[in-house]
N, C-alpha and C positions, 0 to 999 in steps of 0.2 A: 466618581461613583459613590453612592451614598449607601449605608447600609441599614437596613430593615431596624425601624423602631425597637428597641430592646424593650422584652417586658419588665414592669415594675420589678426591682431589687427588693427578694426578702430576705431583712435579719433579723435574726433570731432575738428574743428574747436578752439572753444571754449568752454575749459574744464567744466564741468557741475558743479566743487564748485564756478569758475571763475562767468559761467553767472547766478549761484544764489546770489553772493555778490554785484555784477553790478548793478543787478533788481533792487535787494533791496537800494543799495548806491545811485542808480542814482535817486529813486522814492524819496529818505529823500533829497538829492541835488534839486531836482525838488522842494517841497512843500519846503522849505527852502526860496529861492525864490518867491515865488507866498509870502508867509508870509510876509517876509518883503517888497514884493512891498506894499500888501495890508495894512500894519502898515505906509507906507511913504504917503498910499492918505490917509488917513484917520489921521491926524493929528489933535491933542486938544489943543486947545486954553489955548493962559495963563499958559504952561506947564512949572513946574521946571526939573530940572535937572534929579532928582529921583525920579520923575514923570515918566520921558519921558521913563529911564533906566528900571522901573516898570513896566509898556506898551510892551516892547522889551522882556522881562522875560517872562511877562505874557503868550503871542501869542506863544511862543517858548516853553514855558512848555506846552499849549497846544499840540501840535506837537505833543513833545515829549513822552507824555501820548497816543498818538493815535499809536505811534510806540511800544509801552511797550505791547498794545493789539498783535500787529503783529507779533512782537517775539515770542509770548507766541499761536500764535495762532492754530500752529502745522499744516498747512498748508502744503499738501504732495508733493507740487512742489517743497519748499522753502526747507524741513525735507530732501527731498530725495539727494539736491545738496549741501548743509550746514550742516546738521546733528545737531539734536536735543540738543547735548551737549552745540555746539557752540552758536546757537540760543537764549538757557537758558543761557551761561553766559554774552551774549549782552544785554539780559533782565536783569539780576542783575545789572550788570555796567548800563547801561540806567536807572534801576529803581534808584538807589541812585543820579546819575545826576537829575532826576527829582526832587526828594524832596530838594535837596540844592536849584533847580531853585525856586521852588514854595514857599519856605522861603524868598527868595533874592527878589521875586515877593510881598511878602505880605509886605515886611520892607522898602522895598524901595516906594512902595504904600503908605504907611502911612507915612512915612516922607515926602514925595514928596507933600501929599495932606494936612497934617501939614503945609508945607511952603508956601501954595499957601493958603489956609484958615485961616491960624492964630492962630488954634487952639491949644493946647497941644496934646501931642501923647495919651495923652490918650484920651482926650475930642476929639478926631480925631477916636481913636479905637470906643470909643463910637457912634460916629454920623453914621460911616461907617455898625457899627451893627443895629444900628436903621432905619435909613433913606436911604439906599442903597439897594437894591433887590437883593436877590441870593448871597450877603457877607457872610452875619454867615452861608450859605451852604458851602460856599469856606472854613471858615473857618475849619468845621466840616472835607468837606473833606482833607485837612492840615491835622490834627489832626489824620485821620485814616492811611491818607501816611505815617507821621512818624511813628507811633504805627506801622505797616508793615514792615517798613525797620529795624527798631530796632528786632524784629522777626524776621529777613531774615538773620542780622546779623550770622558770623558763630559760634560767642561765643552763642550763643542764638540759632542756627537752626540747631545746632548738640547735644543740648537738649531737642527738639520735635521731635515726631513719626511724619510721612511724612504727615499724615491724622491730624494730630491736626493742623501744619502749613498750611496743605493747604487750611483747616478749615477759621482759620484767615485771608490768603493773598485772598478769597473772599470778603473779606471787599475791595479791591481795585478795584472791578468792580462798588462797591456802592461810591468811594471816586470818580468814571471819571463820574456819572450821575451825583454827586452832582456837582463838577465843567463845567461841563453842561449847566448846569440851569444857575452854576455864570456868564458863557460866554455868554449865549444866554442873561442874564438881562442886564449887563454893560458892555457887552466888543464891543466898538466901531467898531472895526474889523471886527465883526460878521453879525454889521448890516448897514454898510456903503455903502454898494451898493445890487443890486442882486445878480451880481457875486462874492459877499464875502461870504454873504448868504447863496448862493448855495454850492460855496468851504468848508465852514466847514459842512454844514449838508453832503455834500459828504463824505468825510474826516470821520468822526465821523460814520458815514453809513460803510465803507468800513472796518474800524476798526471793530468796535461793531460786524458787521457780517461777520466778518474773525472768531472772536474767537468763537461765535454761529454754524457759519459753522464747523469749523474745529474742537473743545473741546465737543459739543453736538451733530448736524444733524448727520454727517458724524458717528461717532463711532454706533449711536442710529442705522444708517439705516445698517450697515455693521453688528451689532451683531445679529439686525431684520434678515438680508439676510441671514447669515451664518450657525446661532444657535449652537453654539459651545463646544463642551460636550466632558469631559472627557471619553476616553476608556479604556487607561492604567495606572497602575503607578507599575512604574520599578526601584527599587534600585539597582542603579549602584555604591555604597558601605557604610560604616556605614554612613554616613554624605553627600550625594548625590543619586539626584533622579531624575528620567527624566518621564515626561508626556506628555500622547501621548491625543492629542485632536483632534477631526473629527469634522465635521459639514455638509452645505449644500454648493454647489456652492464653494468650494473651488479653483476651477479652475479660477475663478474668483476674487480671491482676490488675489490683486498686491504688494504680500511679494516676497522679494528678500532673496538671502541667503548671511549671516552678519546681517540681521535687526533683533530689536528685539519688543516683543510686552508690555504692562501695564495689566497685566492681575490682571483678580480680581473674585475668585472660588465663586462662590455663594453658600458655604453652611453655615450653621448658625452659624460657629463658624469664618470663615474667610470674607462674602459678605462684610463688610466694607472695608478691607485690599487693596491693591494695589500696586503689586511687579512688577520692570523691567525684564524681564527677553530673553536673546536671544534665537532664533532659534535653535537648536543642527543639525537640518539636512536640506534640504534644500529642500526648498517646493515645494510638485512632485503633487501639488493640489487635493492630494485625505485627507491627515493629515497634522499635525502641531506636531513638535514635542520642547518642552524646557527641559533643562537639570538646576539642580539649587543645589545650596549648603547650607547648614543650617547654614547658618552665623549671624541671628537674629532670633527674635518674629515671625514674619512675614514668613521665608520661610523654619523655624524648624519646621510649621506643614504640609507642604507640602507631605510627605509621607505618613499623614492621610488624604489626600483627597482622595473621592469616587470614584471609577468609575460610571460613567452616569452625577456628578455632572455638572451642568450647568454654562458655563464661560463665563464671559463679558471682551472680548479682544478692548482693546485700540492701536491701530497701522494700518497696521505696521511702523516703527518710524527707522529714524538710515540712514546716507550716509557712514555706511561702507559695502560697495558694489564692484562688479564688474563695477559698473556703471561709479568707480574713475579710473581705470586703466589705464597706459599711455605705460607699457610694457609689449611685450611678455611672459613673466619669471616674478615669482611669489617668495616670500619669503613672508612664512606665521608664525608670532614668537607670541603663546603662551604663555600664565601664568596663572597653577593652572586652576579652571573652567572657566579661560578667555578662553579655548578651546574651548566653544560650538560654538560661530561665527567661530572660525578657521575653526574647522569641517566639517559645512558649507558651507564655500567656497572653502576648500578642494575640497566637493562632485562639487561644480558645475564650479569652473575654468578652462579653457581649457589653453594649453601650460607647460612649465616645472615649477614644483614649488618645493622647497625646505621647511620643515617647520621644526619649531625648537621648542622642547616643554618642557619648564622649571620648572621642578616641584625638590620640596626637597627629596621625594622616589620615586621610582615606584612604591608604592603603591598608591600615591598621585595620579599618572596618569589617571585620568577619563579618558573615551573614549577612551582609551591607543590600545583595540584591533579595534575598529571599523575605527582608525587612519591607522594602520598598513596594514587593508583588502583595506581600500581607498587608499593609498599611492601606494600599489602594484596593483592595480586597473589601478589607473591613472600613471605611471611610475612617482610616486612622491616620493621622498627623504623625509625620515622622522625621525628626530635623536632626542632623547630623551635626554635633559641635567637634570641631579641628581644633586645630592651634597647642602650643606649649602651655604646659599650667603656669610657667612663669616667665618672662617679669609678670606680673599683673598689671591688668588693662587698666587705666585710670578709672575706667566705671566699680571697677571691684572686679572678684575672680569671674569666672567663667561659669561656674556653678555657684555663684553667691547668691544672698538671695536678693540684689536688684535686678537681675540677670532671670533669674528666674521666674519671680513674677512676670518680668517683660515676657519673656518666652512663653509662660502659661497663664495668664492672668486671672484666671478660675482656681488657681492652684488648693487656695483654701476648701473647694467643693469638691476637690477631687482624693481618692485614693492613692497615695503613692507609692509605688513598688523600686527601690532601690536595689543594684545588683553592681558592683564592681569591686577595683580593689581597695584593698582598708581604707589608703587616703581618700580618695576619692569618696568612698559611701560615707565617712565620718564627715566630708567638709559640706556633704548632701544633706545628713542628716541635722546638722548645725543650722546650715540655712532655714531647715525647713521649721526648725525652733524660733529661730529668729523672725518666721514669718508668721508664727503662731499657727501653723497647721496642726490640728487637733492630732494628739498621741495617737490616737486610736485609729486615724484615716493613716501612718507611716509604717510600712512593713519592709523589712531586711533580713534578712537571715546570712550567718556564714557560713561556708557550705565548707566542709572539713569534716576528718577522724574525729570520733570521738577522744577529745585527749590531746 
């Protein structure tokens, strides 16, 4: 069965991950500027060297805190053109730049003011905790920055449950008020004019309530709206489960198919818990459906959830969408229950797609028949690769890219949507370097906690 001529493919102008990195680059390029003008009128008298260097650190780890809020703030304009993966690991990288800055700010400080008072580093630590306003808050918050980034660590953050870390890296909303206080007490910059004044309470405002808006309002009023209630639960085989959720107003909520949500089942043995989990079908605004695999604590009790049980949905989250598309022709390459977003945008792609689904059995195959009725549905090509990743075939791997051209030989013209686990999507996306498929036709995302 052939499916209905797709109309012409429009893109934009300017790609939509394009002008969410701009927004963002040009808004940190902008305040970068306004910073250090406002650090050059505002000059202190009698300044040493690591003093002045001190000053420059200072204003800049400001900033830079105000940007660690933005990242993390899950802001749906920014999520839908960037995707949340990306976003979280400019927050990690930004958050360890900060604590290096905010060490290099406090030692360069104290020496600096050592040399200009006469005093000892220490009788200088001293005087600075005593007689200076909002320091030993500074301190303090020091103190919780490292203790956080040492937990963030991956030798240390792949030995906490998702909820004990995220438990802790709350401490770091308590570490940006106390430095707060330390800027509004002594930091020159702050209080130099009106319009500096103005700038940081701005600044510190637009932060603060990005992450308010976006981490609390926003989920509180969408879960208010929606009320989100399990109807079904469906084993789709020993170790895989798909649940079906309804609610109110679903016509209304702006899920895409590829995104996924943070859901978290309220009943009394899981309402702490909180699991990423994608879409498996593609939102026809009456349900919501997630497919999930028992690969820990957390989503091995999934098949004992209730029907009627009550669910607080966090999203939807994720720029892997039809939103990225640049072509016609579609190549959709699966792995294992990286299929449910495949699925998905199966169900809602228009144009020719090819998809490739890599599993070690067929038995392995989730979604394997619902793949097959969509595929012939939409006149889509749907070839199922078996077999062990290793040894490797004398032609190369299985997803290499001689392999892969074989299997799609238009690959260059096509859009590629990649979805499995790390190995797998990293030896996909290699190939598809190696076959010079333009950056901008390969889309991936990891779907995970922030953090």
């Amino acid at each position: 069965m052939n499916a209905p001529a797709a109309p012409p493919l429009r893109i934009p102008r300017v790609r939509p991950g394009t002008a969410g990195r701009l927004t963002l680059w040009l808004g940190v390029a902008a305040n970068v500027v306004v910073v250090n003008t406002l650090l050059v009128l505002s000059p202190y008298p009698a300044s040493s060297g690591p003093f002045v260097l001190g000053r420059f650190l200072g204003v800049h780890a400001a900033m830079v805190m105000a940007l660690q809020l933005l990242l993390i703030a899950r802001l749906p304009w920014f999520d839908r053109r960037i995707g949340m993966d990306r976003l979280t690991a400019w927050h990690r990288w930004t958050g360890f730049t900060l604590i290096w800055t905010v060490l290099a700010h406090a030692t360069c400080m104290v020496i600096g003011l050592s040399m200009m008072s006469g005093l000892s580093i220490t009788g200088q630590l001293d005087d600075l905790v005593t007689t200076w306003k909002g320091v030993l808050w500074a301190m303090i918050a020091a103190g919780l920055l490292v203790s956080i980034g040492i937990v963030s660590a991956r030798f240390a953050r792949r030995r906490l449950a998702y909820e004990t870390w995220h438990l802790l890296h709350l401490g770091t909303y308590v570490a940006v008020l106390l430095a707060l206080t330390h800027q509004i007490a002594v930091g020159t910059t702050f209080t130099a004019s009106t319009f500096a004044t103005a700038y940081w309470w701005t600044l510190w405002g637009l932060a603060l309530g990005a992450v308010l808006a976006g981490r609390v309002l926003l989920p509180l009023w969408r879960n208010l709206r929606h009320r989100f209630r399990v109807t079904r639960v469906v084993p789709e085989s020993d170790n895989v489960v798909s649940i079906h959720i309804t609610g109110r107003h679903l016509d209304r909520l702006p899920a895409q198919a590829g995104q996924f949500f943070l859901w978290r089942f309220l009943s009394r043995d899981r309402w702490w818990q909180t699991n990423p989990f994608s879409l498996s079908t593609a939102p026809d605004g009456r349900s919501l459906r997630l497919t999930a695999k028992a690969v820990g604590t957390g989503s091995a009790t999934l098949p004992r959830v209730r029907v009627g049980t009550r669910v607080f949905a966090e999203g939807p989250y994720g720029a892997f969408t039809a939103l990225h598309r640049t072509r016609p022709a579609t190549l959709l390459v699966a792995g294992g229950v990286g299929v449910t977003p495949i699925r998905s945008l199966l169900e809602s792609l228009d144009g020719h797609i090819v998809v490739l689904y890599r599993v070690r059995s067929v038995t392995d195959a989730v979604l394997a028949d619902e793949l097959r009725t969509l595929a012939d549905a939409r006149g889509a090509e749907l070839r199922l690769i078996t077999g062990p990743s290793r040894p490797v075939p004398p032609t190369g791997p299985i997803l290499g890219p001689d392999h892969l051209v074989e299997l799609v030989p238009d690959i260059r013209e096509r859009d590629v949507f990649v979805c499995g686990p790390p190995g797998m999507t990293a030896a996909v996306l290699h190939s598809l370097r190696q076959l010079r498929v333009p950056r901008r036709q390969v889309h991936s995302e990891r779907f995970g906690l922030a953090g």
